[in-house]
N, C-alpha and C positions, 0 to 999 in steps of 0.2 A: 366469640368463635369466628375462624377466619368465615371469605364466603367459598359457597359452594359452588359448582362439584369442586373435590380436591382427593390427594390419593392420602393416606395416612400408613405409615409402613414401623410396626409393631416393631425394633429391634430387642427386644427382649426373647421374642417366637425364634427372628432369625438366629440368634445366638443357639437357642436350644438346640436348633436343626442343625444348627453347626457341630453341637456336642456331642448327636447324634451320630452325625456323619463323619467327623472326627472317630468316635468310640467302634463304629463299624470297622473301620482298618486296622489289620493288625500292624503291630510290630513289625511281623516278615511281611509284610504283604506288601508286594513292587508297585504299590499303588499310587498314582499324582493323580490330584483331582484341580480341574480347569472349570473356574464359573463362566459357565455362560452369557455374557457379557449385555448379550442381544434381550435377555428377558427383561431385564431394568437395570437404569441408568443412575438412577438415583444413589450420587453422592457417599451420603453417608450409610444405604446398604452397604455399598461398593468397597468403600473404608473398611466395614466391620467383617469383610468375607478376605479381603486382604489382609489384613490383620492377625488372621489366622493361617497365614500359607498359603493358600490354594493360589494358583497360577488364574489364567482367563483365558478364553475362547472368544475371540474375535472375526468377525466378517466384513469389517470394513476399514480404509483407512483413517475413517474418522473415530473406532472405537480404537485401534491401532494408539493414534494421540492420543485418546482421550485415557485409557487404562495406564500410560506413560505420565501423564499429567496426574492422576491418582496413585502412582507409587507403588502400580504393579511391578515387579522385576521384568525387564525385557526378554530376559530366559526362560522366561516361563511361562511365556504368552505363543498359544498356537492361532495361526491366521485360518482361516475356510473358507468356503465361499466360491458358486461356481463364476462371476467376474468381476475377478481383482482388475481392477485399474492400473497402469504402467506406476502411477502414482504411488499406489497404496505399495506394491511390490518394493520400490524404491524404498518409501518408507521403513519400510520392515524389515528389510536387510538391512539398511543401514543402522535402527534400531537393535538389529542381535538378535531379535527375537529366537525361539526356541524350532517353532517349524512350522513351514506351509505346506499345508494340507492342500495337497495340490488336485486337483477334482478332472485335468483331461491333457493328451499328450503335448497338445498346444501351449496350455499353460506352463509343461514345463519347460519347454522351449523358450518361452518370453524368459522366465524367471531366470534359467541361466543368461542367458544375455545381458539381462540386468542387471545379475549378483557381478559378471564377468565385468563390464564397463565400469561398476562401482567397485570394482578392486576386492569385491568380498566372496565369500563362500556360503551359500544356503542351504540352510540345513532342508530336505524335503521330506514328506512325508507321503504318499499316493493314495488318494482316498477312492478304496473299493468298494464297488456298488453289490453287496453279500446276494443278493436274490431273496430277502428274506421280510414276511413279510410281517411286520409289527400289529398288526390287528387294530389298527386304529383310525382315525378321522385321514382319507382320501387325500386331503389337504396340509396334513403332517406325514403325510410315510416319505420320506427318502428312500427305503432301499429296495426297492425294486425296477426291473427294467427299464417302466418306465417312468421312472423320475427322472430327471435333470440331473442328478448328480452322480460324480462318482465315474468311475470308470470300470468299465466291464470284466466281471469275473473271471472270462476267459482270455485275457490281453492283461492280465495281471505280469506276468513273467517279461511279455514284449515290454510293458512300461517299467519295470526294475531295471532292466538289461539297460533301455533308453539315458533312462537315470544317470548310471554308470556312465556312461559314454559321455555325456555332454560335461563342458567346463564349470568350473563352477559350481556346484553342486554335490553339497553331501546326502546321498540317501539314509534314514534312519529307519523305516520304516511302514508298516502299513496303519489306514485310517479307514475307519467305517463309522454308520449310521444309519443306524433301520428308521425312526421314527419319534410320533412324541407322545407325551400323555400314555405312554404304558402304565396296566396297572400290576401287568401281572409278572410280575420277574421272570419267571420260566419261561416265557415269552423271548431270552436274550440267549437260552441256551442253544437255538440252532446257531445264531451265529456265533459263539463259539464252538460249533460242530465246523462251520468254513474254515474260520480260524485257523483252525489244526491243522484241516486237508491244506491250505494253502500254505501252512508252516513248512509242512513236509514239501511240498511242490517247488518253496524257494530255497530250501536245504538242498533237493536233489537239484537243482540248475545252480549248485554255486554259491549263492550270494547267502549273506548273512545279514541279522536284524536288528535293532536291539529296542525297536521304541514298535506298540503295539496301541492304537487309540481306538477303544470302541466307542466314542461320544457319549450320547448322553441318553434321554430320553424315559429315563423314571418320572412316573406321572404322583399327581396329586386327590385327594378327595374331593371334588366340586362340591359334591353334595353334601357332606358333611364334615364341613368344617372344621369343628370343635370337637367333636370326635377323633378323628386322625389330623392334628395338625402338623404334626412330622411323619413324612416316608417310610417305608420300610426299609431301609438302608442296610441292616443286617442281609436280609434277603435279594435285595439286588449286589452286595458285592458277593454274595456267597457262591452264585452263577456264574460270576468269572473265575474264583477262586477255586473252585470244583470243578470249571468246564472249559478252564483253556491248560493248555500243555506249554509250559512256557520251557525256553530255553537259557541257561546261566546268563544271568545279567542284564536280562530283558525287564520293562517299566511297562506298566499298563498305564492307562492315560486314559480319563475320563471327563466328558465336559456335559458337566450336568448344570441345569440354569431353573429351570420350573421348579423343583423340587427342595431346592436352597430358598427361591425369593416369593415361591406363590403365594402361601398361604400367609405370608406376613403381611400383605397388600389389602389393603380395604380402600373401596370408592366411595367418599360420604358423598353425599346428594340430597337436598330435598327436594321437596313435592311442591309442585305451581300449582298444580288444578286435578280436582277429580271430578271426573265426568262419568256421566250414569246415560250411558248409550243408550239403545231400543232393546241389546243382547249383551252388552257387554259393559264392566265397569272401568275403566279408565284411568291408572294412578300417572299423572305426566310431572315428568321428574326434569332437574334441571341440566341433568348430566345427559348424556346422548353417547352415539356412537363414536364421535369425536373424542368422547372423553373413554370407550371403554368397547372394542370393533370386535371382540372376539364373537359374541351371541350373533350379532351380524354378520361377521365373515365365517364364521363355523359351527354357527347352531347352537354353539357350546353353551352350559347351562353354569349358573354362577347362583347360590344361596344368598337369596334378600332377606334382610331385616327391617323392620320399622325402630328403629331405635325412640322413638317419640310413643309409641303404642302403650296405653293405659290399661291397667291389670284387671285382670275378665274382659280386655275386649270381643265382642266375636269375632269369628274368623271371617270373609271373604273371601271370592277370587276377584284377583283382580289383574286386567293386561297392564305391566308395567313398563311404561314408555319413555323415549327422550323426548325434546323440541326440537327437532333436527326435521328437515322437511326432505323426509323420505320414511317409506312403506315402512323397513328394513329396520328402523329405530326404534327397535323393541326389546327391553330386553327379560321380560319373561311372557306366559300367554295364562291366563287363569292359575294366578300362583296363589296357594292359601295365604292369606295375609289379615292382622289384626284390622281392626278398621280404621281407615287410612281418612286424615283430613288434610286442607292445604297446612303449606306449612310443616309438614311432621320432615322428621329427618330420617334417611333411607343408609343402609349401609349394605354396599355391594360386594360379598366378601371375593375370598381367595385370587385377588386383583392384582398381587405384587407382580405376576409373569405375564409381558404380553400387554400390559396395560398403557400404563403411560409412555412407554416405548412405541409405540403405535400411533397414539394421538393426535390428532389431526386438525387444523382450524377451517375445515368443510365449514360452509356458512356462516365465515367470517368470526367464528367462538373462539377464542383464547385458548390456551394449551391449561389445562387444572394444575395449577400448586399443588406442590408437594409436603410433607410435612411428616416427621419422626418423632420416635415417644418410646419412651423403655415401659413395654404394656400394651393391652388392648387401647383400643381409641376409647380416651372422654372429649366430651365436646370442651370441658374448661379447662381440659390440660392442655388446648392445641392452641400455644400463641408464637413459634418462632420456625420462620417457613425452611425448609431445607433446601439446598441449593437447588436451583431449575437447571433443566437442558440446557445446555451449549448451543 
């Protein structure tokens, strides 16, 4: 078995979840679905979600080239992001791509300039800030005032009107994004309540639309993994289909990322050392925040396995840690776990979003190999590494 930490990415799960989320749209239903690019990078996910159609959701120039390099179609890649580089914009017009979600008046002003001096037309898209608020981690909401993104509800008309005006530039439409990790779908029906009201508001000034993106933001089970390994996808596209008012010839647009790649992601890792503090027992693992920032940067909670754990073990608690020298490198606090020796092997699920996209060589640690398997992880089917980051 390779060594440790490394990520292992089930494509057999992702397929399911694809069939799923495939089998949720109908026939009629004006529906494009755009992977979220930013959750994981990995290769041959990236292949097997392309493979199937879905377009992608890009935020940088560098995922820009890189989903071009994988054989995303240019037409079908939406840009985001509140600061695109002169670069990346260059990019992407010249690319084709399908449209830039354009997040403040500014931006659109560079973007025509650009599309104009390169001789081309860009397609935009204005992405509004709904006021609504997703109920989730402080750290993932986008749509509220005050986040960073997006452009203000009430200057929505000023910036279509803008749009029009300037060279260069074709407007399609509106973009939004409340937040991540929802669990509860109903949860998206106000913002198709904006939706509407702003439907009507850019009918009555005039202008027409035809492209409508509410992003993404279906969440996944942390806590139970194996239980729901795929989404409720019935019941989040049911929410738009029930709760927007669409008008002849209009496309919904969704850029969904966590909910396609999480739960296919596992972090194997083993154990250095267990330590038996004065209060506390100690599992220290090889893998750290380097290898896996979410527990550190959002508290977020991620189901551990002892995959090495001997049948009737007892349980323990145990804090389980990286080797990373800081406080912060923990990534559960008194979690039941069988009894744990050096040496056993740890499997940190629902890992595929967010994971190795993140990564970090903080204290000079290596970025974790990656590695695919049509199946859960065994340790003696993992012998040929899948392509690494660029």
């Amino acid at each position: 078995m390779p060594q440790t930490p490394f990520y292992y990415y089930d494509l057999a799960l992702l397929r399911r979840t694809l069939d799923a989320l495939q089998a949720a749209i109908r026939p009629d239903d004006p529906f494009r679905v755009h992977y979220a690019f930013k959750a994981c990078y990995n290769a041959d996910v990236a292949r097997t979600i392309r493979d199937r159609g879905l377009g992608a959701d890009c935020v940088s120039e560098g995922e820009v080239a890189r989903l071009l390099e994988l054989g995303f179609p240019a037409d079908r890649l939406v840009f985001a992001g509140v600061g695109k580089t002169d670069a990346a914009i260059d990019r992407a017009v010249q690319a084709g791509i399908g449209a830039f979600n354009v997040e403040n008046l500014q931006e659109l002003e560079v973007i025509s300039q650009r599309a104009a001096a390169l001789g081309q037309t860009a397609r935009v898209a204005l992405r509004i800030n709904p006021g609504v608020d997703a109920h989730t981690h402080e750290k993932i909401t986008t749509g509220l005032p005050e986040n960073k993104f997006g452009i203000a509800l009430e200057d929505t008309l000023t910036a279509i009107s803008r749009a029009h005006q300037l060279p260069a530039l074709q407007f399609v439409g509106l973009h939004f994004h409340i937040g991540s990790q929802v669990l509860d779908a109903s949860l998206f029906a106000p913002l198709c309540d904006v939706i509407n009201r702003l439907q009507d508001d850019v009918e009555a000034a005039g202008f027409t639309m035809s492209y409508i993106n509410v992003g993404g933001g279906l969440g996944i089970d942390y806590e139970h993994p194996d239980e729901h390994p795929v989404p409720d996808f019935e019941s989040y596209f049911a929410v738009f289909r029930q709760g927007l008012r669409l008008r002849p010839g209009q496309t919904v647009h969704f850029e969904l990322g966590r909910s396609i790649v999480g739960q296919c992601g596992t972090l194997i890792t083993r154990v250095l050392f267990v330590k038996e503090g004065k209060e506390k027992r100690f599992a220290i693992l090889d893998a750290g925040f380097t290898d896996l920032v979410r527990v550190a940067m959002y508290g977020a909670y991620h189901a551990i396995e002892n995959l090495s754990a001997r049948p009737g073990e007892p349980v323990e608690p145990y804090d389980v840690a990286g080797p990373v020298c800081e406080s912060s490198d923990v990534f559960a606090v008194d979690r039941p776990l069988p009894r744990t020796r050096r040496g056993d092997l740890f499997a940190i699920r629902s890992a595929g979003a967010y994971g190795h996209v993140m990564a970090s060589t903080y204290n000079y640690r290596p970025l974790p190999a990656e590695y695919s398997g049509d199946g859960p992880f065994k340790p003696e089917a993992v012998s040929v590494p899948a392509q690494k980051r660029q």
